[in-house]
C-alpha positions as CSV (number, residue, x, y, z in Angstrom):
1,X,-10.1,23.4,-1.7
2,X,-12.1,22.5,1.2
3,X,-11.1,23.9,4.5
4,X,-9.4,21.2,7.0
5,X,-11.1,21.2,10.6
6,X,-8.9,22.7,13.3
7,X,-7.0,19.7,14.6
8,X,-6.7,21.0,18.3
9,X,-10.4,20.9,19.0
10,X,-10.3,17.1,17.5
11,X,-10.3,14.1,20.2
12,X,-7.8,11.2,18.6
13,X,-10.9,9.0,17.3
14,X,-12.3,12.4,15.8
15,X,-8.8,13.0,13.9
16,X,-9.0,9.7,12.6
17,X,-11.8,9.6,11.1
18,X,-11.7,12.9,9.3
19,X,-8.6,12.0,7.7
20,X,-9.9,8.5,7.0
21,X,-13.3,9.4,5.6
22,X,-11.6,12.0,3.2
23,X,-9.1,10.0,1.8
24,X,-10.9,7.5,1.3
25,X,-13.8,9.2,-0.5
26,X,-11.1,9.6,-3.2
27,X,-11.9,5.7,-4.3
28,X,-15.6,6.7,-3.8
29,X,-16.4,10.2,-5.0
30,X,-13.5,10.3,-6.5
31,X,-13.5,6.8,-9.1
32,X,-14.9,6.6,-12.3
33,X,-18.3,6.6,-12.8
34,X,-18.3,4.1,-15.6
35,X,-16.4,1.3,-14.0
36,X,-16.0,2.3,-10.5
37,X,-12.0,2.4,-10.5
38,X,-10.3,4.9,-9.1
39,X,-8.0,7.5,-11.1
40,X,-4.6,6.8,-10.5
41,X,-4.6,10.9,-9.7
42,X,-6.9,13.6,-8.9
43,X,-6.4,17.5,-8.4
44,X,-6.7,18.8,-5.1
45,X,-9.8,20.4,-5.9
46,X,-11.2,17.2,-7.1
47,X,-10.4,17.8,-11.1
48,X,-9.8,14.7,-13.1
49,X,-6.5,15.0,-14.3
50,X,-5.7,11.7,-16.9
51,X,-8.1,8.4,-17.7
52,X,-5.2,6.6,-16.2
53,X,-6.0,4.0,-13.7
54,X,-3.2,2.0,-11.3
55,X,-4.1,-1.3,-10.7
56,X,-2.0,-1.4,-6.9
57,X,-4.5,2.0,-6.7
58,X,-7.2,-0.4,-7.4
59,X,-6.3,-2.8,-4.4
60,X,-5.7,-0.4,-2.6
61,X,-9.1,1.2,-3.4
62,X,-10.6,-2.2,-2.4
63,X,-9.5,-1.8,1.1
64,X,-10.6,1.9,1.3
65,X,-14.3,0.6,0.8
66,X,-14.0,-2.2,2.9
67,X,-13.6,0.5,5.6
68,X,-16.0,2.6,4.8
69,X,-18.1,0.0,4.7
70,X,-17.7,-1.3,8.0
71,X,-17.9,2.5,9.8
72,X,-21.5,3.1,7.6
73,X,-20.1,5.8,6.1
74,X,-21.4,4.0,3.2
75,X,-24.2,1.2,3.4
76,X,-23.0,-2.5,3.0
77,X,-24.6,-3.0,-0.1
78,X,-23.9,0.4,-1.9
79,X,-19.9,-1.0,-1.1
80,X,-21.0,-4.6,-2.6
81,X,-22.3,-2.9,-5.6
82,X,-19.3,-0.9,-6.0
83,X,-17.0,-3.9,-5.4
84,X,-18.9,-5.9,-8.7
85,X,-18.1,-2.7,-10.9
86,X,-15.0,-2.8,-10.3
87,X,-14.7,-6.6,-10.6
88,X,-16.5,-6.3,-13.9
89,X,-14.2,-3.6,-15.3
90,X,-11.3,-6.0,-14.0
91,X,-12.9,-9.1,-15.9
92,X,-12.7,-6.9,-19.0
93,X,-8.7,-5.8,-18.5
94,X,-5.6,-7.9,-20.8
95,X,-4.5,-10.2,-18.7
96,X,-1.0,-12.0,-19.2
97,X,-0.3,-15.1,-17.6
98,X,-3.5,-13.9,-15.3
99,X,-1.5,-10.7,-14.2
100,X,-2.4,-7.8,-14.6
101,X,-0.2,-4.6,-16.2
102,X,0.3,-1.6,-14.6
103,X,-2.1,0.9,-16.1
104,X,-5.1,1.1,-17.8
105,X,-7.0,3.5,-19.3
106,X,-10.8,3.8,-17.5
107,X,-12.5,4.3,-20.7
108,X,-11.6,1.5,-22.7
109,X,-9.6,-0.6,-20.3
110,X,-6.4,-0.6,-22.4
111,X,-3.0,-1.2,-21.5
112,X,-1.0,1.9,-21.1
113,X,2.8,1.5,-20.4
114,X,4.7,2.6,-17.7
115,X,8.0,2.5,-19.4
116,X,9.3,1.3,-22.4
117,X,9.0,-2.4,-23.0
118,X,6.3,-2.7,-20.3
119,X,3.4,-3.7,-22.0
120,X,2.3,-6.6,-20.5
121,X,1.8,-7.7,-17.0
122,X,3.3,-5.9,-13.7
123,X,3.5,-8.5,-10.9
124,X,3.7,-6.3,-8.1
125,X,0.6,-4.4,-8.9
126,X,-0.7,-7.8,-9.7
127,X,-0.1,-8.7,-5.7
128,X,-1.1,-5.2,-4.6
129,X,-4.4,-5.4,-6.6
130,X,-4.9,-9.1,-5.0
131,X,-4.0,-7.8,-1.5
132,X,-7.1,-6.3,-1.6
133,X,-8.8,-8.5,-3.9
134,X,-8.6,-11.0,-0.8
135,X,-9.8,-8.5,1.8
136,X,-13.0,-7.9,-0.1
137,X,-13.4,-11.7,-0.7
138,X,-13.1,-12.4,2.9
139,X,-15.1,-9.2,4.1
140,X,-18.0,-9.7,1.6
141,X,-19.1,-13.5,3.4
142,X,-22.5,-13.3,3.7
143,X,-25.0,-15.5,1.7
144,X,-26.7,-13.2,-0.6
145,X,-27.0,-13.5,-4.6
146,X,-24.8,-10.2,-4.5
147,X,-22.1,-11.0,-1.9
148,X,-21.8,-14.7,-3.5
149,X,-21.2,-13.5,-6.8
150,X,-18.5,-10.9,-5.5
151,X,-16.6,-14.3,-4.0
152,X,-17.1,-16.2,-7.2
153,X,-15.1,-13.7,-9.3
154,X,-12.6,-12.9,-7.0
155,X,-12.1,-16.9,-7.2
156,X,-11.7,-16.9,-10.5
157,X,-9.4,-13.7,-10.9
158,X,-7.2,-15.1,-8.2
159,X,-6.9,-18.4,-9.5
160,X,-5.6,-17.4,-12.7
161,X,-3.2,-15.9,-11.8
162,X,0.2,-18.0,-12.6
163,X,2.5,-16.9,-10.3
164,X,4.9,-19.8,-11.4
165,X,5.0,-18.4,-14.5
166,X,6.8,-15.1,-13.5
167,X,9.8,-17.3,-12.4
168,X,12.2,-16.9,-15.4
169,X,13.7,-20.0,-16.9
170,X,17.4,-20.5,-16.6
171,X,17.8,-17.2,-14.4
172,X,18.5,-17.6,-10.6
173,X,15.4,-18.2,-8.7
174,X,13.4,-15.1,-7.8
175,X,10.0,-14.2,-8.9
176,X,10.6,-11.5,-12.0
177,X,8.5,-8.1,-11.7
178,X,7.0,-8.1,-15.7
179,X,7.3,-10.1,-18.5
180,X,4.9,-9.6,-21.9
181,X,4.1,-11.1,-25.0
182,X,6.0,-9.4,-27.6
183,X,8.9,-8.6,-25.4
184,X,9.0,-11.5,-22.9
185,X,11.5,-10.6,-20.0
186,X,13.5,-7.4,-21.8
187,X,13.2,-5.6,-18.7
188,X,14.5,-8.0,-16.6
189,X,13.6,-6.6,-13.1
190,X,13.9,-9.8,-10.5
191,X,11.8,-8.9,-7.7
192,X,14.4,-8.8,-4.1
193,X,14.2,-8.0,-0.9
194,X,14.0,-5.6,1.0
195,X,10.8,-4.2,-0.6
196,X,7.3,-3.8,-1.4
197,X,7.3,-7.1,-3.1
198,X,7.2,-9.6,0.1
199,X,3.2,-9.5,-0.7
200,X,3.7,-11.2,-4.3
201,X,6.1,-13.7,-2.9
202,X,3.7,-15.1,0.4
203,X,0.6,-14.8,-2.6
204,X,3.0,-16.6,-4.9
205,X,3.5,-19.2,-2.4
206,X,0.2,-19.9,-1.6
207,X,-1.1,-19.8,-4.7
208,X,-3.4,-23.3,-5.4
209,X,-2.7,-24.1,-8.7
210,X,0.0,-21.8,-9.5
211,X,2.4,-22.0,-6.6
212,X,6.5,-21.1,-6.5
213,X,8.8,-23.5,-4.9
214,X,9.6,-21.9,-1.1
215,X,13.8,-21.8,-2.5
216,X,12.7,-19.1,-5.0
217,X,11.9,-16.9,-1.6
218,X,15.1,-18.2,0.0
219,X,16.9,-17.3,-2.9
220,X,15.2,-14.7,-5.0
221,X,13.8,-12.8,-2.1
222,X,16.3,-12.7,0.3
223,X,19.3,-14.1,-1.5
224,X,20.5,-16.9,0.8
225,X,19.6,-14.4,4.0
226,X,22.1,-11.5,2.6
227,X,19.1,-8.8,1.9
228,X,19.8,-8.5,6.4
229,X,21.0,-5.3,7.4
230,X,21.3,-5.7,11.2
231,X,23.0,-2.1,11.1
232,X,21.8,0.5,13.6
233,X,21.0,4.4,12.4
234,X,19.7,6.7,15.0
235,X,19.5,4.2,17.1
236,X,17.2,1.3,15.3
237,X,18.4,-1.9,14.2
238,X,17.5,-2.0,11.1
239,X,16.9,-6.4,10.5
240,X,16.9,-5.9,6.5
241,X,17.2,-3.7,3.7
242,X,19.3,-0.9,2.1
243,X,21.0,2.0,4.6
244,X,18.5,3.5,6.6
245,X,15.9,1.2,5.7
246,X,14.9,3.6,2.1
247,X,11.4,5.1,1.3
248,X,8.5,4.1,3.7
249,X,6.8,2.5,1.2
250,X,8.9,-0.2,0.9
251,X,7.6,-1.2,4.4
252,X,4.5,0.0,4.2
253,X,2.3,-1.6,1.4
254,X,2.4,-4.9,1.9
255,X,2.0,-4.3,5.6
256,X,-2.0,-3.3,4.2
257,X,-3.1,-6.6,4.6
258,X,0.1,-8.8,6.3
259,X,-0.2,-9.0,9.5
260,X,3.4,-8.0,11.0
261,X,2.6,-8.7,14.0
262,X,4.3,-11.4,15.6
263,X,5.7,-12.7,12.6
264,X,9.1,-14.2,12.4
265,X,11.2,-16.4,10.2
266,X,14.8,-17.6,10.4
267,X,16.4,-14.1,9.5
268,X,13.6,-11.1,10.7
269,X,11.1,-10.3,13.3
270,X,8.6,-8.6,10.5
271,X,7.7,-6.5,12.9
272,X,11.0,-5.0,14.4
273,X,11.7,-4.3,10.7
274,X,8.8,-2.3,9.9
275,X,9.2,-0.2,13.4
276,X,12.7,0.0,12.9
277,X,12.4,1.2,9.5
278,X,9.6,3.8,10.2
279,X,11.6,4.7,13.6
280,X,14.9,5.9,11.4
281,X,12.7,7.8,8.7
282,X,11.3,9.4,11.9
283,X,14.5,10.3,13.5
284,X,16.1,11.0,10.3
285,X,13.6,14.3,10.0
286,X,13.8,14.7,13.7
287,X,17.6,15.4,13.5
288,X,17.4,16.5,10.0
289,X,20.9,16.2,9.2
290,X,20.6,18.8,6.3
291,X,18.8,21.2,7.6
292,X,15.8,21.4,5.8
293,X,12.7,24.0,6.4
294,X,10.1,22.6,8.2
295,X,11.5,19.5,9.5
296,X,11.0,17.9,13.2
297,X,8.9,16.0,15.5
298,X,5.7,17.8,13.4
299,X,7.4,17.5,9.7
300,X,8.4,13.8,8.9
301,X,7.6,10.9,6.4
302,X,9.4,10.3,3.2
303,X,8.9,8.0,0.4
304,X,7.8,8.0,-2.8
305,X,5.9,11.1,-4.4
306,X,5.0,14.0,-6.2
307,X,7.8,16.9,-5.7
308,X,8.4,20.3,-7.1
309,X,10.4,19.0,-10.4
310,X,8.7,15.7,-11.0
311,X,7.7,12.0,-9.3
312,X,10.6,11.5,-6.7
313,X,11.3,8.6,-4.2
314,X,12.4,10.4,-1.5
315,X,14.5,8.0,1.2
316,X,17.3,9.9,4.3
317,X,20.3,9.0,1.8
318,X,17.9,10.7,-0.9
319,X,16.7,13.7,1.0
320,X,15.7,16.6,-0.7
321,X,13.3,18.5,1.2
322,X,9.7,16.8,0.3
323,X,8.1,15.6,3.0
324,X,4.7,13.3,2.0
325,X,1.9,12.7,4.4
326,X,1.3,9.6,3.1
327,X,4.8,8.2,4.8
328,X,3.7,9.5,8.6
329,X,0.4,8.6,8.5
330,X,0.7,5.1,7.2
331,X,3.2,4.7,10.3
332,X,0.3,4.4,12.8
333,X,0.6,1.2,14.0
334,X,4.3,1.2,14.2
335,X,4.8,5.0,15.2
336,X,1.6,6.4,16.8
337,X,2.7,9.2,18.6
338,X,4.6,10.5,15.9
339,X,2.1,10.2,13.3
340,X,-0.4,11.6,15.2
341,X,1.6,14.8,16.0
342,X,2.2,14.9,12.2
343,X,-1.5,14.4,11.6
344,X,-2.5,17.3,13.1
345,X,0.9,19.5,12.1
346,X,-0.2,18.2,8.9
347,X,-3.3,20.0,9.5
348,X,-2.2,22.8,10.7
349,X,0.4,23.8,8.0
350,X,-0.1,27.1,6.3
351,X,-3.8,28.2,7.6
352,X,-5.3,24.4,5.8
353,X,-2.7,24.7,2.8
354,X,-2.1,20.8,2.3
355,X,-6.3,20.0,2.6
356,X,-7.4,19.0,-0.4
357,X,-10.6,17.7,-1.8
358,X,-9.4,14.0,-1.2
359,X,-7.8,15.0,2.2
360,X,-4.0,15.7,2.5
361,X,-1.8,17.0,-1.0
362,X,0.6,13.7,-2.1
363,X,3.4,16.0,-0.5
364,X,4.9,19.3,-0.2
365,X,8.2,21.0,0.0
366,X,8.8,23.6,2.7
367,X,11.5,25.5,2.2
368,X,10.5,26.1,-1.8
369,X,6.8,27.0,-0.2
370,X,5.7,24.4,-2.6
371,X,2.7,22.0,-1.9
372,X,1.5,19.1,-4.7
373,X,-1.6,19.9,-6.3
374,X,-2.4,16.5,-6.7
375,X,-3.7,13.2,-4.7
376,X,-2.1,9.3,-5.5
377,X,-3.9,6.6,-5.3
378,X,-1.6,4.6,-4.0
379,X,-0.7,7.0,-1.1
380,X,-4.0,7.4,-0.7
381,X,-5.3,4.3,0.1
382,X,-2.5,3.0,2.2
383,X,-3.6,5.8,4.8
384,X,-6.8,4.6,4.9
385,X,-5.9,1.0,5.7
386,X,-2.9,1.6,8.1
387,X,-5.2,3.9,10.3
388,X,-7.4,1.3,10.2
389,X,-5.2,-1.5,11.1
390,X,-4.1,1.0,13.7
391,X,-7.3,1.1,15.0
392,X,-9.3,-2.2,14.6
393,X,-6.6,-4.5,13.1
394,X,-9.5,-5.2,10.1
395,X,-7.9,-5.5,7.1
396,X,-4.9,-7.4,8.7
397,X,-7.8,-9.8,10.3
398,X,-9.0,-10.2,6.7
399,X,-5.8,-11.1,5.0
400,X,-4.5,-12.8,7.8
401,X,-7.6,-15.6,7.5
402,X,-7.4,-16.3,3.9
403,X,-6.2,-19.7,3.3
404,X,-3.9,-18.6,0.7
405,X,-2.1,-16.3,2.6
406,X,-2.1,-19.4,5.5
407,X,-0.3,-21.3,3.4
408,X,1.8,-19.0,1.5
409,X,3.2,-18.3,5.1
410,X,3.7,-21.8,5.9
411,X,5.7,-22.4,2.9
412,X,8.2,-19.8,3.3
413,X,8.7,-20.5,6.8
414,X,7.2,-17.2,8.2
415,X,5.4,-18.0,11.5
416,X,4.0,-16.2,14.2
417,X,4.4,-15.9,17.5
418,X,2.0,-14.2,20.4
419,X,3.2,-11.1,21.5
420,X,3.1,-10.5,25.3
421,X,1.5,-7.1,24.9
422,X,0.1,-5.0,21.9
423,X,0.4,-1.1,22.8
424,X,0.8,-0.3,19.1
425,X,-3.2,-0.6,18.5
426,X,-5.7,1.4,19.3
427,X,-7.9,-1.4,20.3
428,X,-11.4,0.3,18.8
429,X,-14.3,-2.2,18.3
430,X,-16.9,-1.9,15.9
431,X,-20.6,-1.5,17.7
């Protein structure tokens, strides 16, 4: 396990981009050689621990390169190249009604089930993997043979996809989370707010040839406007959601590329939510009701990880002790203080215990002196891209100008406003 530099001699912009460069190296060190997708796991000391690739881990892998990309910590068109692998492994993937499913094996690009009846297409990793689909398409603009082709295919994955077709006939309105050939919509999951699904539902929307009606939003989504909250815990006004707001995640992923900023509708300020939400996580470990090890202003952030016993989606009415870097650092542009203290507790913890290979384990537990001996994909990358947004705002300025996601917006009534002041960001430029 490589040994984590000492985080008090790091200036802020130092911090950031040690934890940046190594996480993101998972989708670049770290990825299959053949194919260029990333694992949807690796061991802390860099092992490869199953073929199994996510395809949200993907997207979210597409972002990670867009950044290191743009910071040279990779040349421009060693990332281009990169991107076409993994755009010509995608080509070569089942697709079902132009989504894709879950996993895949790297080898041979098979579908592997998540659960039981899922063999077919998963639309939210469908919208995660397009999230960053459209970055790359919008990063990758110059006029080159290389960079033209990467926008060609990216056309014509995007456009297949038939979001329409995920609405299941004679069900209420709402955008259904998988549906496959043999067993159709057996698992009947409709996708509702408050969750990491608003990114399928603006993509949905937006969609050319392919697009939802704006009432399957009003209804699926947020159910007529009862997914608000409006409660406060800790003192945060929580605009939608479950009690105390659930795992960060739920806030967090499709935050990657949407631009929270300013954004409004009839019912939430997108913003307030995602503050809010990070805010009573924070406080939540601050006061830490149950009096946990290693909780406090240093020890926050839970959501969905590894723990000691298994997978776990940890949340403050699910609370068991795990604590996942992933959840504070992905709070940077909402929380910056307090991610940054974590950051560098995070650091700190047990003479360099939680530095892996790929930067920080997917989560450790305090009081059992237990720490994960494995990195996520998909807490991986969001780290990368939140830090970034926290930073330059790129990946939000990428989404934020495709014309899909223009219109998606439009059509589900989600403007945006300008905001009088932006402390959140860091306000870095790129030389």
């Amino acid at each position: 396990m490589s040994h984590p530099p000492r985080p008090q001699h790091l200036s802020l912009p130092s911090l950031l981009d040690t934890i940046q460069r190594q996480h993101a190296a998972y989708f670049w060190d770290g990825a299959d050689t053949a194919t260029g997708l990333p694992y949807d796991r690796r061991g802390t000391k860099g092992e490869k621990i199953s073929d199994l690739v996510s395809l949200g881990g993907v997207g979210f892998g597409l972002m990670s390169i867009i950044v290191m990309a743009d910071r040279g910590w990779v040349a421009r068109h060693h990332a281009a190249s990169r991107v076409f692998a993994i755009l010509d492994a995608l080509a070569g993937m089942p697709r079902y009604r132009g989504a894709f499913p879950h996993f895949v094996k790297a080898s041979d690009l098979t579908v592997v089930p998540l659960v039981p009846l899922d063999d077919g297409a998963d639309l939210i990793e469908t919208a995660l993997l397009a999230q960053g689909l459209l970055c790359a398409r919008e990063y990758f603009d110059e006029k080159s043979p290389a960079e033209d082709e990467i926008r060609e295919q990216i056309h014509r994955i995007l456009t297949a996809i038939e979001w329409s077709g995920f609405v299941r006939p004679g069900a209420r309105p709402s955008l259904f989370w998988h549906w496959s050939p043999q067993y159709e919509w057996s698992l009947n999951v409709p996708i509702t707010g408050w969750n990491e699904g608003l990114i399928a539902y603006v993509l949905a929307a937006g969609s050319q040839d392919h697009s939802i009606d704006p009432e399957v939003f009003h209804l699926g989504w947020k159910n007529e406007g009862a997914y608000r909250n409006g409660e406060s815990y800790y003192g945060h006004t929580l605009p939608a959601g479950s009690p105390y707001g659930g795992p960060l995640f739920l806030s967090q992923y499709s935050f990657c590329g949407l631009d929270p900023r300013g954004l409004f509708d009839e019912h939430i300020d997108y913003w307030d939510q995602a503050v809010a939400h990070s805010g009573i996580n924070y406080e939540h470990c601050r006061r830490n009701p149950k009096g946990h090890i290693g909780y406090g202003v240093y020890g926050w952030g839970l959501t969905a990880s590894d723990g000691p016993r298994g997978y776990l989606v940890s949340c403050p009415m699910n609370d068991v002790g795990v604590l996942a870097p992933t959840a504070a650092l992905s709070s940077f542009p909402f929380l910056p203080a307090q991610a940054e203290a974590a950051a560098r507790a995070f650091l700190s913890y047990g003479n360099g215990r939680l530095w892996g290979a790929f930067g920080f384990a997917d989560a450790f537990a305090p009081a059992e002196n237990w720490v994960s001996d494995c990195h996520l994909a998909i807490n991986q990358g969001p780290m990368v891209a939140m830090i970034e947004n926290y930073r330059t705002g790129l990946l939000w300025r990428l989404f934020m100008k495709a014309p899909e996601v223009m219109v998606g917006l439009a059509r589900l009534g989600i403007d945006r406003r300008q905001r009088s002041q932006d402390p959140e960001s860091l306000g870095e430029t790129r030389p």
